[in-house]
C-alpha positions in Angstrom: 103.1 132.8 112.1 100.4 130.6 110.5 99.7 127.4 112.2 100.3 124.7 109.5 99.4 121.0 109.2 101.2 118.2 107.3 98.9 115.3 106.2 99.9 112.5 104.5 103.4 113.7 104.5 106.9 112.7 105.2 107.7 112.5 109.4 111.1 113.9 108.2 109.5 116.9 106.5 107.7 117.6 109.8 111.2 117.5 112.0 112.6 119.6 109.7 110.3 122.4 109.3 110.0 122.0 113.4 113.6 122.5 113.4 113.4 126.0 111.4 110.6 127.5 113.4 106.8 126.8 111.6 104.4 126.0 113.5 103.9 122.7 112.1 101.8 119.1 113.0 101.3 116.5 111.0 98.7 113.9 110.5 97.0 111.5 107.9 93.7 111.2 106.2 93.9 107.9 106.2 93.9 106.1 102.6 98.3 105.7 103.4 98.0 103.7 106.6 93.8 102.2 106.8 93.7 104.6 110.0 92.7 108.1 109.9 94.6 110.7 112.8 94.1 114.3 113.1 96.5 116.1 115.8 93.8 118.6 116.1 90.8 120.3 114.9 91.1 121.1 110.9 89.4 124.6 111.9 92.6 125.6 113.7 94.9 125.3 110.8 95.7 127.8 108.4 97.2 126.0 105.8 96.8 122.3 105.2 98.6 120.6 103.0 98.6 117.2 101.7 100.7 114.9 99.8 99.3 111.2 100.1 102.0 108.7 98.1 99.7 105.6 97.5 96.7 104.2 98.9 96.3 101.2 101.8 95.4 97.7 100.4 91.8 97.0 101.6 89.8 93.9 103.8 88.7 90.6 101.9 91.2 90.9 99.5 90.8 93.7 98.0 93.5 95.5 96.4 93.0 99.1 97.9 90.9 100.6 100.6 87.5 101.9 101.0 86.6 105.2 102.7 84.4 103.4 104.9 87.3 100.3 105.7 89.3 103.3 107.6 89.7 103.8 111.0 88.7 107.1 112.6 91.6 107.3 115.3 90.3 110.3 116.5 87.0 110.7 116.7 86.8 114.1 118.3 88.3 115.4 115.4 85.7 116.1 112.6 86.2 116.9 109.1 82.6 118.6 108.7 83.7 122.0 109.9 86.4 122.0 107.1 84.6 123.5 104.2 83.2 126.8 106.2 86.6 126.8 107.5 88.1 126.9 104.1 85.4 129.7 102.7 86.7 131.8 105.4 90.2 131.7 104.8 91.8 128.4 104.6 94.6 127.6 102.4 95.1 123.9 101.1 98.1 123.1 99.0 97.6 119.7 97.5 99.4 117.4 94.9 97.8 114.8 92.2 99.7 111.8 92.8 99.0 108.4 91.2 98.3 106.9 94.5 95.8 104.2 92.3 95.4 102.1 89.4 91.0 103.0 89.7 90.3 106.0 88.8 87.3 105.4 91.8 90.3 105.2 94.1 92.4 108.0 93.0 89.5 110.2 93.6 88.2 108.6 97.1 91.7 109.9 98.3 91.5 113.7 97.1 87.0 113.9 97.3 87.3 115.0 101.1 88.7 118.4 100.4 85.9 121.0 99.5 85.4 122.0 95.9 88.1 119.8 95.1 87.8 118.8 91.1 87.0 115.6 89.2 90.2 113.3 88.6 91.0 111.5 85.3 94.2 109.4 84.3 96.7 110.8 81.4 100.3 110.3 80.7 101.6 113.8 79.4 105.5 114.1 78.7 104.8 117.3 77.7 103.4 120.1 80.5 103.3 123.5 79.7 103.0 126.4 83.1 101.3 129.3 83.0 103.1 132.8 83.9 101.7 133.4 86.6 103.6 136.3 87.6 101.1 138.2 85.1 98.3 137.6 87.0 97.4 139.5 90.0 95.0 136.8 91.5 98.0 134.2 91.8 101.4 135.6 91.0 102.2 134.9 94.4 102.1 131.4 93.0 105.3 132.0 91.2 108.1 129.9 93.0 106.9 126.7 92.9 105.4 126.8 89.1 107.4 125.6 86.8 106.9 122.6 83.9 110.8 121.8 84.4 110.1 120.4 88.1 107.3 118.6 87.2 107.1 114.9 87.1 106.9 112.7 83.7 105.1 111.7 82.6 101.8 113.9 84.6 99.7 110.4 85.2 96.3 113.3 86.5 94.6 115.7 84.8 91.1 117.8 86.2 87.9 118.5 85.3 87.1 121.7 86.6 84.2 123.2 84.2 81.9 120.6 85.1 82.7 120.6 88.8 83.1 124.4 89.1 80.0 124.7 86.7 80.6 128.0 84.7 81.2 131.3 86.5 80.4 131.3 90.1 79.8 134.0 92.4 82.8 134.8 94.7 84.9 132.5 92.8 88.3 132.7 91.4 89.5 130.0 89.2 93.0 130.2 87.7 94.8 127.1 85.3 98.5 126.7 86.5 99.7 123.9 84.1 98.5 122.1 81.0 99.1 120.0 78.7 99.0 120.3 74.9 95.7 118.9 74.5 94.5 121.6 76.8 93.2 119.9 79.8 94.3 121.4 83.3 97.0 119.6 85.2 97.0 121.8 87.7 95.4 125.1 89.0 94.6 127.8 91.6 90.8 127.6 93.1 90.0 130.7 94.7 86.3 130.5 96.9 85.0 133.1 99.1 88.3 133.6 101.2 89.8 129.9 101.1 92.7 129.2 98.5 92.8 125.7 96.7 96.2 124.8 95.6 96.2 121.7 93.1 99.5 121.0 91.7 100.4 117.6 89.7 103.1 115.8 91.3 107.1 117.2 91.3 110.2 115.2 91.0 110.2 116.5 94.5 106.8 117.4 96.6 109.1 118.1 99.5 111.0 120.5 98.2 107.8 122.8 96.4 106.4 122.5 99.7 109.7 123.6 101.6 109.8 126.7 98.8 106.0 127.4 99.5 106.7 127.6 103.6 109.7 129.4 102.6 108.6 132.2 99.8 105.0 132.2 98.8 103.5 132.0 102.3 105.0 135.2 103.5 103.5 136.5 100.3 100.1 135.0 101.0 100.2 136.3 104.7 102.0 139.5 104.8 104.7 138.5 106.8 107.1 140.6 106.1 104.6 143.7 107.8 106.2 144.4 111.4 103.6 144.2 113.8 105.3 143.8 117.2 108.8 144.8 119.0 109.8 140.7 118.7 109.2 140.9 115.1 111.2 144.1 114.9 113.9 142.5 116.2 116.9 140.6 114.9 118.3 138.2 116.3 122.1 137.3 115.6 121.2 134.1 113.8 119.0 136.3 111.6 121.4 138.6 111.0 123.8 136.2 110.0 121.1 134.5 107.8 120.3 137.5 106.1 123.9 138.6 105.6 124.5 135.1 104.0 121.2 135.5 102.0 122.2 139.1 100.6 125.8 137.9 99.9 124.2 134.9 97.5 121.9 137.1 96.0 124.9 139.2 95.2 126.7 136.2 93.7 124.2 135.4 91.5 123.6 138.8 90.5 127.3 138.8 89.5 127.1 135.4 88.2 124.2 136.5 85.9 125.9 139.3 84.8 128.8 137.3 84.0 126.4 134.7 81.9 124.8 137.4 79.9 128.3 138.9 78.7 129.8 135.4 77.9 126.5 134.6 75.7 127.1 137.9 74.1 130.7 137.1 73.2 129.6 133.5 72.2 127.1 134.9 69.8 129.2 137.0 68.5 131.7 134.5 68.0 129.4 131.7 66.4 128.6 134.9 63.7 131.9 135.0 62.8 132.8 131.2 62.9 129.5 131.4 60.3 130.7 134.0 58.3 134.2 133.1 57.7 133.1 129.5 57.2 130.9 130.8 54.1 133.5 133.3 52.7 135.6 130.4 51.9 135.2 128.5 48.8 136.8 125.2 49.6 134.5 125.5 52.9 131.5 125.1 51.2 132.8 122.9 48.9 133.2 120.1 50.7 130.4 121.0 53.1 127.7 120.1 50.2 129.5 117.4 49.4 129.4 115.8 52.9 125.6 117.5 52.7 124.9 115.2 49.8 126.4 112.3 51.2 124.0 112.6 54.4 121.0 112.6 52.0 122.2 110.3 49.4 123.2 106.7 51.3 123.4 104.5 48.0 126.3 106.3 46.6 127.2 108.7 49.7 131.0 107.3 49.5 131.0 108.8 46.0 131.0 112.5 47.8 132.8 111.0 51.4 135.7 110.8 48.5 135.1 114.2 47.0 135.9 115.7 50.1 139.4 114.1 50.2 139.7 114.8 46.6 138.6 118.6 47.1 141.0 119.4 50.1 143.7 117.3 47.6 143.4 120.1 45.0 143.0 123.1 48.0 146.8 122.0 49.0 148.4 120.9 45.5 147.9 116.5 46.5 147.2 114.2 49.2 151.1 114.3 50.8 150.4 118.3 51.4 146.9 117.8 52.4 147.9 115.1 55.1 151.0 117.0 56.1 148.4 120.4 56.9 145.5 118.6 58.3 147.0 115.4 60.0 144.2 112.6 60.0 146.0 110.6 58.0 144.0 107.1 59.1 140.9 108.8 58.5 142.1 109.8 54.6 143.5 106.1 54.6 140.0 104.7 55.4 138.3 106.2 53.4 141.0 106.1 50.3 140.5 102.0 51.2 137.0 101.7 50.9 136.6 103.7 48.2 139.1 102.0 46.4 137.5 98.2 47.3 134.1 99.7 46.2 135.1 101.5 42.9 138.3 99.9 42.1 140.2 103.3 41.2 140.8 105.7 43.9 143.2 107.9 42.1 139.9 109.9 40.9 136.5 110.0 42.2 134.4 107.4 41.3 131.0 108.2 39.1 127.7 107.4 41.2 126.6 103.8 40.3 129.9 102.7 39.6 130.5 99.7 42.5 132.9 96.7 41.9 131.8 95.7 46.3 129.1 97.0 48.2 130.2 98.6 51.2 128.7 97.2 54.4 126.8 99.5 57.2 130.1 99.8 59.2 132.5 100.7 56.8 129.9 103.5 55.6 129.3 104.7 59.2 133.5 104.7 60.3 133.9 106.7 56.5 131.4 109.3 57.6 133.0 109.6 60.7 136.4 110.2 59.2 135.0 112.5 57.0 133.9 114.4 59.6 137.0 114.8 61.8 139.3 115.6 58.1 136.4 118.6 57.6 137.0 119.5 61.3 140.4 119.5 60.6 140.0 122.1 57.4 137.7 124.6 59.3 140.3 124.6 62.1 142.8 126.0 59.9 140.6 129.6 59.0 140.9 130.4 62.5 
């Protein structure tokens, strides 16, 4: 099992990975609290991740604090060793929060971890991920990248040409989100044998990093090889864990199943609700005329009437048209404005032809009736 430490993280993400069996410390670099504490050496950690939320107010009055303000709690504890410790095999899984307003700041908090990129502010609503199942150097990446979980606005973008400078020997560098001016929000840095993980913040850090622990680090480890007799065996709370696992995993694969064959039949029925809708003259009729309403708001009553006066002729006068579709308010309403407007509401009124301008409401509550009369209509083809 791979020996993990937790810096800058949540004390009730520690207890609870303690509580399902990873080997698991935690710590803090310093800029949260002004006082740096490391629960052991750095070189005897396998993974390290870190997730700072802000940064420390600093002495004299100033408004955040200085790598050299914090206190080295333990001493004995160096962070030199860390970069040959990462070139041999380290992983570091870290996330771009907007822990400061200074751009100075944000990247004192995140320039202690090696090869770690230049930070510059943003504000991107819109973040696109990469696929990374189609690429063999991080498709192990896949559980915890996706735009959907992702934070908006992204407040962090990187520089990584400039700090990587071009193509380096023995390096690996892979872009894991974007945004659509094409900076890097995110990516995988991969450097001798050590693996730097850059993700921009989630609507949930504790949750990608509970779904990392839980299905990319097997991946990234091979833990799913047997290699002894205690690995071999299952205990009954495994068992019953995996039992519950396969059942879900059947569910869903039911469930999908299920999904795919109701958006079949919903396609198929939105294609006919199309198609009958267009083989119907009357339909259409007073479709364009609602159509030409929309895109016509100096006379759109003038075609809100048409509608009324259109289904009037489809059923042989307003009583029969009422009596098939119901919404006789709605007919009423608009019969009233109409009537106020154009003075004569026992034909439809020519464009230009206002006695009273209709005010914003009436217009709005005629379109609205409109609406629910040709709801009405289309109802009745089916």
């Amino acid at each position: 099992m791979p020996s993990i430490l937790l810096l800058d993280c949540l004390s009730s993400l520690t207890e609870k990975l303690k509580r399902q069996g990873f080997d698991v410390d935690a710590g803090t670099i310093g800029f949260c609290t002004g006082s740096r504490y490391l629960p052991c050496q750095l070189y005897e950690k396998d993974i390290i991740i870190y997730n700072p939320s802000f940064v420390a107010y600093g002495r004299e009055g100033r408004r955040y604090i200085l790598t050299e303000e914090i206190r080295d709690s333990t001493p004995e504890y160096s962070q030199i060793h860390l970069k040959q410790h990462f070139l041999r095999g380290a992983t570091i899984l870290t996330f771009i929060n907007h822990v400061a307003d200074d751009i100075k700041i944000q990247n004192e908090a995140y320039n202690w971890i090696p090869f770690m990129p230049k930070i510059s502010f943003t504000k991107d609503y819109k973040v696109i991920s990469v696929k990374v199942q189609k690429n063999e150097s991080c498709k192990f990446l896949a559980p915890i990248i996706s735009e959907s979980h992702v934070k908006k606005p992204v407040m962090q973008k990187l520089h990584l040409v400039s700090e990587l400078g071009g193509v380096l020997p023995n390096v690996i560098w892979d872009r894991l989100f974007f945004n659509m001016n094409n900076d890097d929000l995110g990516c995988f840095i991969k450097r001798n044998e050590g693996r730097l993980i850059i993700l921009p913040q989630y609507e949930s850090n504790e949750e990608i990093i509970k779904i990392f622990l839980n299905r990319v680090m097997p991946k990234l480890y091979d833990l799913a090889i047997k290699t002894s007799l205690i690995e071999e065996f299952a205990s009954p709370d495994e068992i019953k864990a995996q039992s519950k696992i396969l059942e879900m995993e059947e569910n869903i694969q039911k469930l999908n199943n299920d999904i795919e064959e109701a958006t079949e039949e919903l396609n198929s029925a939105r294609r006919y609700k199309i198609q009958t809708i267009k083989n119907d003259q009357t339909a259409n009729l007073i479709l364009k005329y609602y159509d030409l309403a929309l895109k016509q708001d100096d006379v759109a009553l003038f075609y809100l009437y048409k509608v009324t006066e259109a289904l009037e002729k489809k059923y042989g006068g307003e009583t029969e048209a009422k009596k098939r579709l119901g919404q006789n308010t709605e007919w009423n309403l608009i019969g009233k404005v109409a009537n106020a407007s154009y003075a004569d509401v026992r034909h439809a009124p020519k464009p230009g032809e206002k006695i009273k301008e209709w005010t914003q409401d009436e217009i709005d509550k005629c379109f609205e009736a409109a609406q629910k009369i040709i709801h009405a209509y289309l109802a009745t083809l089916f």
